[in-house]
Every structure is written in structure tokens, then in C-alpha cells.
mmCIF file of the N, C-alpha and C atoms, coordinates in Angstrom:
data_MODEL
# 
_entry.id   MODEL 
# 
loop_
_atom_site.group_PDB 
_atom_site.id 
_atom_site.type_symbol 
_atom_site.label_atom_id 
_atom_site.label_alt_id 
_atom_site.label_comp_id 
_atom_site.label_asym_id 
_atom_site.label_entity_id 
_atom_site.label_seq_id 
_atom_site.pdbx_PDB_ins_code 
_atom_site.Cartn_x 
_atom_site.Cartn_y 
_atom_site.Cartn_z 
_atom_site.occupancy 
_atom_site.B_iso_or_equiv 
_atom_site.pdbx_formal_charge 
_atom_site.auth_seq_id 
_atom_site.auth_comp_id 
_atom_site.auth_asym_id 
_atom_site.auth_atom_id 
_atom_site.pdbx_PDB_model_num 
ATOM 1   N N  . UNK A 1 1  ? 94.038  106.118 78.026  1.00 0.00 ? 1  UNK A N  1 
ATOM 2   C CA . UNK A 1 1  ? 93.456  105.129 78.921  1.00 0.00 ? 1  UNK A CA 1 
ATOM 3   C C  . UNK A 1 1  ? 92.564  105.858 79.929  1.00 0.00 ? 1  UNK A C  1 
ATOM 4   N N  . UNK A 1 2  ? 91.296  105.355 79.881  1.00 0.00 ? 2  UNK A N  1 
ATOM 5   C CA . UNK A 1 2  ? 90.511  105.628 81.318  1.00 0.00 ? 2  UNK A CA 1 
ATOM 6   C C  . UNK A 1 2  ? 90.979  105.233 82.256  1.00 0.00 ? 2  UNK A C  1 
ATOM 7   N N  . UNK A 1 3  ? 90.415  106.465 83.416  1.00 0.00 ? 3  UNK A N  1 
ATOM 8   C CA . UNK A 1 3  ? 91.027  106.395 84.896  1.00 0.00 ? 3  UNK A CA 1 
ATOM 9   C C  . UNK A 1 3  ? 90.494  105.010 85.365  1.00 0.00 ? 3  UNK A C  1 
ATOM 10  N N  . UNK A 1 4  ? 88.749  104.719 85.323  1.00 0.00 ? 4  UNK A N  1 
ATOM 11  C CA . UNK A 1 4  ? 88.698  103.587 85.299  1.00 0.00 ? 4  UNK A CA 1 
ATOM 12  C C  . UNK A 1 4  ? 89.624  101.780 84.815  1.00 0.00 ? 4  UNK A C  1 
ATOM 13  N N  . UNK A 1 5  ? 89.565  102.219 83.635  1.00 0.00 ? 5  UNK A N  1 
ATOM 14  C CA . UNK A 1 5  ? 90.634  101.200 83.171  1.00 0.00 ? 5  UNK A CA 1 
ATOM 15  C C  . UNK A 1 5  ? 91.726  101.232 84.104  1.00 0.00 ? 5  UNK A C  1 
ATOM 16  N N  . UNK A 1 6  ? 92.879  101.749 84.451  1.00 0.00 ? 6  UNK A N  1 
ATOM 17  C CA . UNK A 1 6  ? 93.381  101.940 85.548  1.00 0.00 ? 6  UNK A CA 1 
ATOM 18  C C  . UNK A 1 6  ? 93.125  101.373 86.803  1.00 0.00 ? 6  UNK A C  1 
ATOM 19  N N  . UNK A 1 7  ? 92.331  101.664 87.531  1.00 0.00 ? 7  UNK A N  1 
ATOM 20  C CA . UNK A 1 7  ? 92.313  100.850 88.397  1.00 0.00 ? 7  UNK A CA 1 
ATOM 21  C C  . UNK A 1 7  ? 91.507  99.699  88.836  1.00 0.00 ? 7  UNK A C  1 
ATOM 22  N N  . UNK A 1 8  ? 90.784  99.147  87.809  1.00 0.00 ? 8  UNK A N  1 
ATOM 23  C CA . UNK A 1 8  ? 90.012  98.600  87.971  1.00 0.00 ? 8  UNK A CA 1 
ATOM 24  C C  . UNK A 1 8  ? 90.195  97.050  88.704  1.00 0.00 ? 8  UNK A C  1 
ATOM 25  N N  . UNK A 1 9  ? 91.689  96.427  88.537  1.00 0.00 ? 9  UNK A N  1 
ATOM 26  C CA . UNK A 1 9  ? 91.921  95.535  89.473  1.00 0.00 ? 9  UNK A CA 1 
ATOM 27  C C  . UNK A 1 9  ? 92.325  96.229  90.631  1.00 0.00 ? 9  UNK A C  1 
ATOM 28  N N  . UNK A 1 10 ? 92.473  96.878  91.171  1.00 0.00 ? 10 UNK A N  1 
ATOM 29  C CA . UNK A 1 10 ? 93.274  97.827  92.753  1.00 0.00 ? 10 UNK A CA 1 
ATOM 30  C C  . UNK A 1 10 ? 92.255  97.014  93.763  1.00 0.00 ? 10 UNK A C  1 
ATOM 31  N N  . UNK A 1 11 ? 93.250  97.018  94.915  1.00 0.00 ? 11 UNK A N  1 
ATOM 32  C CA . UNK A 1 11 ? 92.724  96.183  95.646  1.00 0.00 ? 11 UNK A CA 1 
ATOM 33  C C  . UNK A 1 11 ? 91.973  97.390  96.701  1.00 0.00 ? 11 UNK A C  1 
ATOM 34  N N  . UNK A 1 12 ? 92.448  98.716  96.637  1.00 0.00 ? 12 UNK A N  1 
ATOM 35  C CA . UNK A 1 12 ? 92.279  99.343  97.774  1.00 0.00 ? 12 UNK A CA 1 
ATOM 36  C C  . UNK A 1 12 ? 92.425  100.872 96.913  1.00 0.00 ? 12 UNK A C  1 
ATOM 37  N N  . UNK A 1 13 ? 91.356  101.462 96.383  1.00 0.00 ? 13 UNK A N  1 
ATOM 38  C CA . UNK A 1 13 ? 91.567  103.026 96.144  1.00 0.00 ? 13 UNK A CA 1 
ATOM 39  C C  . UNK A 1 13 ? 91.064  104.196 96.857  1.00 0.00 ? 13 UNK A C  1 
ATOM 40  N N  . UNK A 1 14 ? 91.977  104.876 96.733  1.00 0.00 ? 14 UNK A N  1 
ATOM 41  C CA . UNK A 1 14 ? 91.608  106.405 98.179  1.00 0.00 ? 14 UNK A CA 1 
ATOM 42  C C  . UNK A 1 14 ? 91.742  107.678 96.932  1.00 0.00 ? 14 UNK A C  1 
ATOM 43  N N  . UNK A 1 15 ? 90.589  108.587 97.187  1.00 0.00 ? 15 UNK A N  1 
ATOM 44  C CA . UNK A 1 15 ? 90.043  109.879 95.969  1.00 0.00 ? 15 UNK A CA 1 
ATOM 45  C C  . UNK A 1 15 ? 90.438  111.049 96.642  1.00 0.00 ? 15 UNK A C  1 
ATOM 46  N N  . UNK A 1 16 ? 91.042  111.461 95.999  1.00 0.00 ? 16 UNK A N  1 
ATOM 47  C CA . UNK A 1 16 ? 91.915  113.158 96.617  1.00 0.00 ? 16 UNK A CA 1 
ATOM 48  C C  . UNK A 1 16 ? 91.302  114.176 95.668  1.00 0.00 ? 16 UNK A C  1 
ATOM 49  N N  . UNK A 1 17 ? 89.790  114.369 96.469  1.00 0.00 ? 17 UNK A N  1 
ATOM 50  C CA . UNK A 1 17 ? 89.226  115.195 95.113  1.00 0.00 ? 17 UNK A CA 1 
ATOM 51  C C  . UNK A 1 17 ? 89.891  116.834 95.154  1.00 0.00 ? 17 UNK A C  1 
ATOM 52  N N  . UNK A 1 18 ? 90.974  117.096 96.102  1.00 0.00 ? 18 UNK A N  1 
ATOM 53  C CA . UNK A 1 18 ? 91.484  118.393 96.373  1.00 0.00 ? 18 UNK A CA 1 
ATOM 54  C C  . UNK A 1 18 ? 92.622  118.531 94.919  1.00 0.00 ? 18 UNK A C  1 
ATOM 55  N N  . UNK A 1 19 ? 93.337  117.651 94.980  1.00 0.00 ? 19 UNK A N  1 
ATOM 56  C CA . UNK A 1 19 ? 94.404  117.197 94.179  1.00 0.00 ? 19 UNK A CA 1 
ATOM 57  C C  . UNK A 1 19 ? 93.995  116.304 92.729  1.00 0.00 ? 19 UNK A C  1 
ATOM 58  N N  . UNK A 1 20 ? 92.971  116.086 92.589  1.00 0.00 ? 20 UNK A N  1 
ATOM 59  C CA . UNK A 1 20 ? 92.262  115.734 91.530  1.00 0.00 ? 20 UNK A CA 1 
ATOM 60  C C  . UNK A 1 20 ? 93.016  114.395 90.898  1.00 0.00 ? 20 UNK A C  1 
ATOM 61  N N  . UNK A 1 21 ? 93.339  113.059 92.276  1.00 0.00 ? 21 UNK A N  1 
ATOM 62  C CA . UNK A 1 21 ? 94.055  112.248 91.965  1.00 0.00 ? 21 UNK A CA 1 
ATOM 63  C C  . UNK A 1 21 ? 93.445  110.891 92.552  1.00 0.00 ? 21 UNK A C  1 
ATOM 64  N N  . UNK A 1 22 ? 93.616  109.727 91.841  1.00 0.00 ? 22 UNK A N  1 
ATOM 65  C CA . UNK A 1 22 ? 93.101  108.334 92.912  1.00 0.00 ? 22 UNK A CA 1 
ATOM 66  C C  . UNK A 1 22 ? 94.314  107.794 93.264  1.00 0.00 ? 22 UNK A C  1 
ATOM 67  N N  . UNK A 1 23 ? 94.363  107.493 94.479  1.00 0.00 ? 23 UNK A N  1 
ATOM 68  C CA . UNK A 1 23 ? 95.786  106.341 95.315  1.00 0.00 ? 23 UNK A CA 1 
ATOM 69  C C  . UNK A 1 23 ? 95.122  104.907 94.929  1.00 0.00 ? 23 UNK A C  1 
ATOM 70  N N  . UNK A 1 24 ? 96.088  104.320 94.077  1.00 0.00 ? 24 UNK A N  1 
ATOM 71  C CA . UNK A 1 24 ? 95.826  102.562 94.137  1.00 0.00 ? 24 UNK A CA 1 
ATOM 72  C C  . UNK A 1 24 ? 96.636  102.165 94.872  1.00 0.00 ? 24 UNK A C  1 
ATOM 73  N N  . UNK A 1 25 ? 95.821  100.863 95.139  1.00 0.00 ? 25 UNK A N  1 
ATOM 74  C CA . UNK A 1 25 ? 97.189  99.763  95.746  1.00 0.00 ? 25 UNK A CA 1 
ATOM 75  C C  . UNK A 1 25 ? 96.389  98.559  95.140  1.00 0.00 ? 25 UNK A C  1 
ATOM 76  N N  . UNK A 1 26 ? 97.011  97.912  94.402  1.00 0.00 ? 26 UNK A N  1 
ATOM 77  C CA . UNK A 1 26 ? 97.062  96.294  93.862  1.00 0.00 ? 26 UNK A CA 1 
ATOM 78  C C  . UNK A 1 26 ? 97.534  95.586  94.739  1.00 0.00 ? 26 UNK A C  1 
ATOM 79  N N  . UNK A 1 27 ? 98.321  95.440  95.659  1.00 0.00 ? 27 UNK A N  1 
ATOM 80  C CA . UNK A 1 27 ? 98.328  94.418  96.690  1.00 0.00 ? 27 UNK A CA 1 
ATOM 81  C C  . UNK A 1 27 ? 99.780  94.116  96.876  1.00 0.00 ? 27 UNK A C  1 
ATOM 82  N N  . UNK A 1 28 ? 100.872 95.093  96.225  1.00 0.00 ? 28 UNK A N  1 
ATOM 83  C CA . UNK A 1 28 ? 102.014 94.789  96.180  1.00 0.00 ? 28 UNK A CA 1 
ATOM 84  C C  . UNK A 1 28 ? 102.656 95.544  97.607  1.00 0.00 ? 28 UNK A C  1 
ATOM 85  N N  . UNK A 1 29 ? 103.827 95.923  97.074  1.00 0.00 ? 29 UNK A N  1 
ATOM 86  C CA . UNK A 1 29 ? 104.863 97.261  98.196  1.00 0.00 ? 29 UNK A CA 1 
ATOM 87  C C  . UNK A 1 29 ? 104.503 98.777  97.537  1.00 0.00 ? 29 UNK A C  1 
ATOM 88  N N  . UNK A 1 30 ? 103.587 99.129  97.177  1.00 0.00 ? 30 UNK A N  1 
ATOM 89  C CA . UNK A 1 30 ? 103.578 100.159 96.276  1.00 0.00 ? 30 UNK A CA 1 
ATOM 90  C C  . UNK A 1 30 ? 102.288 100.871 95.790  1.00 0.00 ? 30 UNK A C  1 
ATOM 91  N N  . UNK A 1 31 ? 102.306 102.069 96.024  1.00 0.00 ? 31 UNK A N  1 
ATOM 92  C CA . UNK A 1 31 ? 101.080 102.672 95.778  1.00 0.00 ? 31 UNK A CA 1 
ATOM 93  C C  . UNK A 1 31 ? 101.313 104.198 94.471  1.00 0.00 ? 31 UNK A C  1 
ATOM 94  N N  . UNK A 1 32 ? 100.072 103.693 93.493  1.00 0.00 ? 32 UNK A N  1 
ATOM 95  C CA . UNK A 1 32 ? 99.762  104.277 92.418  1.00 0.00 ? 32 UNK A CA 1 
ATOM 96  C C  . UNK A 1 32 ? 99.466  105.482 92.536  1.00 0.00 ? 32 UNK A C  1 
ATOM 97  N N  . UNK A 1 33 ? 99.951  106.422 91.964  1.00 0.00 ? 33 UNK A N  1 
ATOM 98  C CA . UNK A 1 33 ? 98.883  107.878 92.371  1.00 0.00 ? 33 UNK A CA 1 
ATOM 99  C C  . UNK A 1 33 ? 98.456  108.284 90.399  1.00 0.00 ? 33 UNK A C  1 
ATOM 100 N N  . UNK A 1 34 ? 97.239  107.865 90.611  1.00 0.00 ? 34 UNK A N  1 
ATOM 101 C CA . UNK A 1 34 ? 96.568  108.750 88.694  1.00 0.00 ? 34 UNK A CA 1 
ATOM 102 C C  . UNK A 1 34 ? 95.865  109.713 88.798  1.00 0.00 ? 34 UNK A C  1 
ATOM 103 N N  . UNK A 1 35 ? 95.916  110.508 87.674  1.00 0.00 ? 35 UNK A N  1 
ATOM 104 C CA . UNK A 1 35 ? 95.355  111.869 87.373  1.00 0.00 ? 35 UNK A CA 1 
ATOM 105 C C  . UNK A 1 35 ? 93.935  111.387 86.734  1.00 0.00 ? 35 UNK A C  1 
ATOM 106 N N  . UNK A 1 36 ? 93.546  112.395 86.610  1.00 0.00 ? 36 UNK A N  1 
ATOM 107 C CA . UNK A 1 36 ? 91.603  111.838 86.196  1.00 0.00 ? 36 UNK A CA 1 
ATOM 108 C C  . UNK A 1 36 ? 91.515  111.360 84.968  1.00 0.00 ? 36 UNK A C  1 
ATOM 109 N N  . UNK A 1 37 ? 92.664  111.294 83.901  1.00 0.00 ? 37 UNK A N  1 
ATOM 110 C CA . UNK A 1 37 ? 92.720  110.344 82.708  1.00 0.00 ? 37 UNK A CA 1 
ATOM 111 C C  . UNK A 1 37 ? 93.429  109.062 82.828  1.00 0.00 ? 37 UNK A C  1 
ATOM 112 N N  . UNK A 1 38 ? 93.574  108.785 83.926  1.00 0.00 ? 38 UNK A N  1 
ATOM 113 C CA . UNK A 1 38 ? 93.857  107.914 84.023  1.00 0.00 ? 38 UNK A CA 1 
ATOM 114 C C  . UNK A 1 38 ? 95.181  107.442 83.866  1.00 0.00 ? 38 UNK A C  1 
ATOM 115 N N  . UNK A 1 39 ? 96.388  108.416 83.280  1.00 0.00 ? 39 UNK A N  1 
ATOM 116 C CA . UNK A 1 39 ? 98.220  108.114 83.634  1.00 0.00 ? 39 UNK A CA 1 
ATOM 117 C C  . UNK A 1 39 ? 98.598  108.441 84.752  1.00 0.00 ? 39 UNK A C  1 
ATOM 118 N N  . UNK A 1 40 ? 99.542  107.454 84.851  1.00 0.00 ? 40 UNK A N  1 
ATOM 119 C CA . UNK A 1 40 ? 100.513 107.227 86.377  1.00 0.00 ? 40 UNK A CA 1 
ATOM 120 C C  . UNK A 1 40 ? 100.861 108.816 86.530  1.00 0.00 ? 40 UNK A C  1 
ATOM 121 N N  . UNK A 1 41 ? 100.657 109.194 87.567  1.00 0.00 ? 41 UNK A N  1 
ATOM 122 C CA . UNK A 1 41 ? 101.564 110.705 88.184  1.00 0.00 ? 41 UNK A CA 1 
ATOM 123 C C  . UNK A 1 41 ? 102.563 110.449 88.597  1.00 0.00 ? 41 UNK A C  1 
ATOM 124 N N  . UNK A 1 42 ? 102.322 109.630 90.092  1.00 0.00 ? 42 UNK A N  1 
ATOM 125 C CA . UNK A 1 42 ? 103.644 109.579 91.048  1.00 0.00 ? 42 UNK A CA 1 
ATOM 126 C C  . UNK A 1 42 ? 103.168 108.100 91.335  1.00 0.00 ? 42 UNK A C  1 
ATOM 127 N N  . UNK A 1 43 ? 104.019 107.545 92.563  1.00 0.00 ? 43 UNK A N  1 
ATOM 128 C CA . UNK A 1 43 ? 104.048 106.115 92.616  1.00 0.00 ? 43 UNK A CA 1 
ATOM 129 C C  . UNK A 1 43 ? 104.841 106.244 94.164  1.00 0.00 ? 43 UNK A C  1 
ATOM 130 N N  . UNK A 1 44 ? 104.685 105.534 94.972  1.00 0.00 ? 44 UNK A N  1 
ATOM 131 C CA . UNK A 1 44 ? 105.520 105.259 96.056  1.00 0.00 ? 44 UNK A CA 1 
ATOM 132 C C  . UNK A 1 44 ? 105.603 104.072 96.679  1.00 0.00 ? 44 UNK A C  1 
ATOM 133 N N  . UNK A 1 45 ? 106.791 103.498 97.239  1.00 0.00 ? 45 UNK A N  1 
ATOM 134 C CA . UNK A 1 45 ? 106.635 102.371 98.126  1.00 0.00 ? 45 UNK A CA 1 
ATOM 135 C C  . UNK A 1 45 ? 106.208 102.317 99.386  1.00 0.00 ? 45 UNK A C  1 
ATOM 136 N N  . UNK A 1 46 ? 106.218 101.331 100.453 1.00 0.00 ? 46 UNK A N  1 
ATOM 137 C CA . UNK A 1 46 ? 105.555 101.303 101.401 1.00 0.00 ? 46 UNK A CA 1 
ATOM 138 C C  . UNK A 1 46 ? 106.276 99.967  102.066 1.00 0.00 ? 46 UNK A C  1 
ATOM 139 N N  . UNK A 1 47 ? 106.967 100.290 103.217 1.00 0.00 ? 47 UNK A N  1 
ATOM 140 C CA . UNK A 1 47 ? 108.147 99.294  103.290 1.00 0.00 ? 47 UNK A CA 1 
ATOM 141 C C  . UNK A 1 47 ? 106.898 98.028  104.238 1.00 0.00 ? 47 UNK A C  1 
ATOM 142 N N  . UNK A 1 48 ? 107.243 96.796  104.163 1.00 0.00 ? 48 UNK A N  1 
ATOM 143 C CA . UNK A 1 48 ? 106.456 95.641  105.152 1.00 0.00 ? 48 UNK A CA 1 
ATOM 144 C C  . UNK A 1 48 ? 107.233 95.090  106.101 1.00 0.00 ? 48 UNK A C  1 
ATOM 145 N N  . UNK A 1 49 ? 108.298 95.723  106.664 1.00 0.00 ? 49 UNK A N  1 
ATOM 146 C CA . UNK A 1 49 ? 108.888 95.597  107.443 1.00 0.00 ? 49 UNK A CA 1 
ATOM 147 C C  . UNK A 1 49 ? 108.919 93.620  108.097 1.00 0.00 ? 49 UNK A C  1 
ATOM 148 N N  . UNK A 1 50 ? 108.735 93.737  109.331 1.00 0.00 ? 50 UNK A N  1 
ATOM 149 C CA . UNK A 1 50 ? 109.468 92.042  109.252 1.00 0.00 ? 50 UNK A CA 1 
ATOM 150 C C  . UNK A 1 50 ? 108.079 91.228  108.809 1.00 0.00 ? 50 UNK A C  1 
ATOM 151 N N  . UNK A 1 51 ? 107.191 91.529  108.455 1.00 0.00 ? 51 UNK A N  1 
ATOM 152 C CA . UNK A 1 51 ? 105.589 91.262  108.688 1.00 0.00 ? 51 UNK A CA 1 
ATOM 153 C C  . UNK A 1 51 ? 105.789 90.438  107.392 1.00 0.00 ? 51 UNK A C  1 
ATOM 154 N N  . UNK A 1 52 ? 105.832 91.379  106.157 1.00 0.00 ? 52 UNK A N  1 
ATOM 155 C CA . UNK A 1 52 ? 106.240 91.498  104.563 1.00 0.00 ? 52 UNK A CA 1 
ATOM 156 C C  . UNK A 1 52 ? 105.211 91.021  103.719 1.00 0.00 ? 52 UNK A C  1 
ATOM 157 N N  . UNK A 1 53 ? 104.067 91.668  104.924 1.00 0.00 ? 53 UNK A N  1 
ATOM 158 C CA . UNK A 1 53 ? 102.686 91.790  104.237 1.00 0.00 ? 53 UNK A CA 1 
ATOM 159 C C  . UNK A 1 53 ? 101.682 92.474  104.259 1.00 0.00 ? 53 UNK A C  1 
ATOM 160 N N  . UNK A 1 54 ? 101.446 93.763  103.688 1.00 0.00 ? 54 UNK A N  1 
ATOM 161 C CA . UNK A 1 54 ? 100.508 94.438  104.242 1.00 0.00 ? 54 UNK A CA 1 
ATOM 162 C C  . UNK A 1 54 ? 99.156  94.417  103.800 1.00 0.00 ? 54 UNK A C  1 
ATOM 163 N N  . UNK A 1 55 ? 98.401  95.135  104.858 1.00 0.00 ? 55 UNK A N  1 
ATOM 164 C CA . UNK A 1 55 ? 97.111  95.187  104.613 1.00 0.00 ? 55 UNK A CA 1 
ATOM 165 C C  . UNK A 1 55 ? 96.409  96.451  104.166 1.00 0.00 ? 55 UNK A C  1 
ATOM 166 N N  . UNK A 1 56 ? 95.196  96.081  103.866 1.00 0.00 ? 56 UNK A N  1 
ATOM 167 C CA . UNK A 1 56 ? 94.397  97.572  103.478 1.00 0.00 ? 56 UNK A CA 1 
ATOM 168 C C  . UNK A 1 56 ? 94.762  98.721  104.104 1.00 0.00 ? 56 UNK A C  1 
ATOM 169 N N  . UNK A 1 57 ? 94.450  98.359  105.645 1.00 0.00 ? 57 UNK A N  1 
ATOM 170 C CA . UNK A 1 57 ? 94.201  99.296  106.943 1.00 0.00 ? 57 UNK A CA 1 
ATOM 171 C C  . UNK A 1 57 ? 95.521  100.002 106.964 1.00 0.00 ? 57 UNK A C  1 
ATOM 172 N N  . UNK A 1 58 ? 97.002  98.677  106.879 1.00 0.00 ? 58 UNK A N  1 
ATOM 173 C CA . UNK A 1 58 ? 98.222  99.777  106.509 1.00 0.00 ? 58 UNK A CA 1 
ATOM 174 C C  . UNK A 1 58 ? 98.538  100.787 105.876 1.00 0.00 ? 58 UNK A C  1 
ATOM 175 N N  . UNK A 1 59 ? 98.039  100.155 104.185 1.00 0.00 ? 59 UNK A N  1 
ATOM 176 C CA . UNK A 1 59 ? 98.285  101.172 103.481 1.00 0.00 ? 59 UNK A CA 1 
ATOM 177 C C  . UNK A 1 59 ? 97.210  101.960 102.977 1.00 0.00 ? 59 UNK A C  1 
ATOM 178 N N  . UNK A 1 60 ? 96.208  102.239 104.097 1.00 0.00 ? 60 UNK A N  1 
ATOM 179 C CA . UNK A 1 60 ? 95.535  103.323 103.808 1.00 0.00 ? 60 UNK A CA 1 
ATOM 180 C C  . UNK A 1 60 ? 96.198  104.674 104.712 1.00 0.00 ? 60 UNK A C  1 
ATOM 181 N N  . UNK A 1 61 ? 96.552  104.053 105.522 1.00 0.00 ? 61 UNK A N  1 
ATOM 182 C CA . UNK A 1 61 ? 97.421  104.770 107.078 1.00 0.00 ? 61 UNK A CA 1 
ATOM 183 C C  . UNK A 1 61 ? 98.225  105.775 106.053 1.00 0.00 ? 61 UNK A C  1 
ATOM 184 N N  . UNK A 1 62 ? 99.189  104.766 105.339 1.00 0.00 ? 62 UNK A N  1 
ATOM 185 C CA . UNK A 1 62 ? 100.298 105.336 104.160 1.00 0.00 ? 62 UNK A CA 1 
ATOM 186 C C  . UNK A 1 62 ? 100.094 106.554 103.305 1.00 0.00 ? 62 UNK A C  1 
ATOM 187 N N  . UNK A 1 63 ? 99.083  105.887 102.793 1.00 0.00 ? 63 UNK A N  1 
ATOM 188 C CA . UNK A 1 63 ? 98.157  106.889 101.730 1.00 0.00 ? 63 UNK A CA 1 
ATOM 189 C C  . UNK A 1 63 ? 97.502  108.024 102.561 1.00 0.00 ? 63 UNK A C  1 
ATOM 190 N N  . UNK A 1 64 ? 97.280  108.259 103.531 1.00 0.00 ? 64 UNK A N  1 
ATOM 191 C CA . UNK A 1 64 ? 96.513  109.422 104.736 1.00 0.00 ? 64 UNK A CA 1 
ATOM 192 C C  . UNK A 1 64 ? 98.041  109.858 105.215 1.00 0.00 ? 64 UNK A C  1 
ATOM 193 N N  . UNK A 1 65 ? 99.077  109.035 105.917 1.00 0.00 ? 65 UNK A N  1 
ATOM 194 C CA . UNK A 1 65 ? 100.177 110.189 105.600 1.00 0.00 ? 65 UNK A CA 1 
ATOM 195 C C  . UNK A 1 65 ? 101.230 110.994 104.506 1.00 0.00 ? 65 UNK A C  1 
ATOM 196 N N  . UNK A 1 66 ? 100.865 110.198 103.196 1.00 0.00 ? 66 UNK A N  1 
ATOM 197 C CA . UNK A 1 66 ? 101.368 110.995 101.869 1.00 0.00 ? 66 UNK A CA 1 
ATOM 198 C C  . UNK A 1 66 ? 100.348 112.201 101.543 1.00 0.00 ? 66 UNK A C  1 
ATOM 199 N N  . UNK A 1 67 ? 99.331  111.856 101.578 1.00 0.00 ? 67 UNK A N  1 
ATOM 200 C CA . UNK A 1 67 ? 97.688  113.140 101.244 1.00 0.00 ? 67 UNK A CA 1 
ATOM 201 C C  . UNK A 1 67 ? 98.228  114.160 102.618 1.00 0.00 ? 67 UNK A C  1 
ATOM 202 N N  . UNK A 1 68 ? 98.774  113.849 104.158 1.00 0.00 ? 68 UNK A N  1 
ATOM 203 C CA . UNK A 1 68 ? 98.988  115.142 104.891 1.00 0.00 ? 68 UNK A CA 1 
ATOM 204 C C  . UNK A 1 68 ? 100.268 115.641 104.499 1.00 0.00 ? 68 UNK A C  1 
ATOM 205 N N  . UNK A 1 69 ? 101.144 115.299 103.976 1.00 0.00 ? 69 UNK A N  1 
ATOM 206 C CA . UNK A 1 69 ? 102.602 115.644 104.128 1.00 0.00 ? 69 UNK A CA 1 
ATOM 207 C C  . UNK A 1 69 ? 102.323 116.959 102.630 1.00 0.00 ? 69 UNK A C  1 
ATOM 208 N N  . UNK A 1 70 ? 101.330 116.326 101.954 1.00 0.00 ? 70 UNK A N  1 
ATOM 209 C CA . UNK A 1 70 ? 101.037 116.916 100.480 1.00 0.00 ? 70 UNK A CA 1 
ATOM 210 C C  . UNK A 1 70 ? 100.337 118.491 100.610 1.00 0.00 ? 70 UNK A C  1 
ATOM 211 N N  . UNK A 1 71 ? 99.918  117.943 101.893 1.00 0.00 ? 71 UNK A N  1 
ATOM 212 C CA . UNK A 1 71 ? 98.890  119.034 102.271 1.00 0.00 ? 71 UNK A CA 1 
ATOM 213 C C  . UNK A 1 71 ? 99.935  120.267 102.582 1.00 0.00 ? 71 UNK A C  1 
ATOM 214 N N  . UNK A 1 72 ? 100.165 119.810 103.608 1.00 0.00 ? 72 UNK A N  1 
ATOM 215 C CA . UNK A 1 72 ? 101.580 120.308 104.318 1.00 0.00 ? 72 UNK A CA 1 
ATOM 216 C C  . UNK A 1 72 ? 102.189 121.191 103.552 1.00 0.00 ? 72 UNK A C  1 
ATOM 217 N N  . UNK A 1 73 ? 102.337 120.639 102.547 1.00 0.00 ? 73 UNK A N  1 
ATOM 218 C CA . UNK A 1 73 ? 103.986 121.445 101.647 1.00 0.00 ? 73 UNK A CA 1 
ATOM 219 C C  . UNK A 1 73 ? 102.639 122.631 100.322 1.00 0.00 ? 73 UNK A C  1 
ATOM 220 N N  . UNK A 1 74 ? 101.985 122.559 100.121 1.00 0.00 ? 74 UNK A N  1 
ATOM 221 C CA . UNK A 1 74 ? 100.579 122.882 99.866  1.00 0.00 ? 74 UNK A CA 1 
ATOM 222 C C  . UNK A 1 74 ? 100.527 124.690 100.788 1.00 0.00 ? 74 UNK A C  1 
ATOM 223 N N  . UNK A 1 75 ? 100.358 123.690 102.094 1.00 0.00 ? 75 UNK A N  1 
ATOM 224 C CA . UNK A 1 75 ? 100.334 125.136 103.506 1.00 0.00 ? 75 UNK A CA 1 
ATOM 225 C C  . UNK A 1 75 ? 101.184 125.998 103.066 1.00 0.00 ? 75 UNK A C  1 
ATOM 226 N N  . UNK A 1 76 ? 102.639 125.726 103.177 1.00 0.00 ? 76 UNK A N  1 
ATOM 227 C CA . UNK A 1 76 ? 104.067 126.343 102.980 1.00 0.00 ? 76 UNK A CA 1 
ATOM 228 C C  . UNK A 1 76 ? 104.343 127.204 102.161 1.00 0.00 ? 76 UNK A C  1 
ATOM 229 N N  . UNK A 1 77 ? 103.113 127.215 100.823 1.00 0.00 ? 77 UNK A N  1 
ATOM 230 C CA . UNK A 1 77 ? 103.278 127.970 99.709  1.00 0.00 ? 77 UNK A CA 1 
ATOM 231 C C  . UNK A 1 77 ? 102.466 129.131 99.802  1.00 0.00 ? 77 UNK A C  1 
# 
């Protein structure tokens, strides 16, 4: 499957050209992480606390603190 194919419904994708990965989010609790062919890598949730709806702006926040924490452990090595 193309990476395209992949995300092509995502409501919201962020490009980690360091890590050679795209963050989706389709609009659920949950964000996609694919490799440049386009299979699932990793995947994470993203809690909506009493709201139990998030937005772009949230889970881009999300996705900018999973890409530093990545970084982070990256540094360490």
C-alpha cells in the first residue's frame, strides 16, 4: 500500500522528515504513525478528557509532544 493511500482520508497529517514517518489523525482518540510505504509503525491514543472531543490544534500539540519525547530518547543515545 502507498503512503498516500494511507492517509488520504486523515483529517490532520504532521511529516517527521528526521524519522522518515507521517502522524495521521482521522478524527478519532488516536494517532497513526506510517513509514514511507505506507504500513502502520506505531499508533497512540490521545485521551479527550471531559471535552471528548478533540481538535486539530489538540492533537497537533500531541503529535509535537510524541516527535519531542522521540527526540529526547534519540539525545540519550
Amino acid at each position: 500500500m502507498a503512503l498516500l493511500d494511507s492517509i488520504v482520508d486523515a483529517q490532520l497529517t504532521v511529516v517527521d522528515e528526521e524519522h522518515r514517518v507521517v502522524f495521521s489523525w482521522f478524527g478519532g482518540s488516536g494517532v497513526n504513525i506510517y513509514d514511507e510505504d505506507g504500513r502502520e509503525v506505531d499508533y497512540f491514543s490521545i485521551s479527550t478528557g471531559r471535552n471528548g472531543k478533540l481538535t486539530p490544534k489538540a492533537v497537533r500539540a500531541a503529535i509535537d509532544r510524541v516527535r519531542r519525547a522521540a527526540n529526547d530518547d534519540d539525545d540519550d543515545e
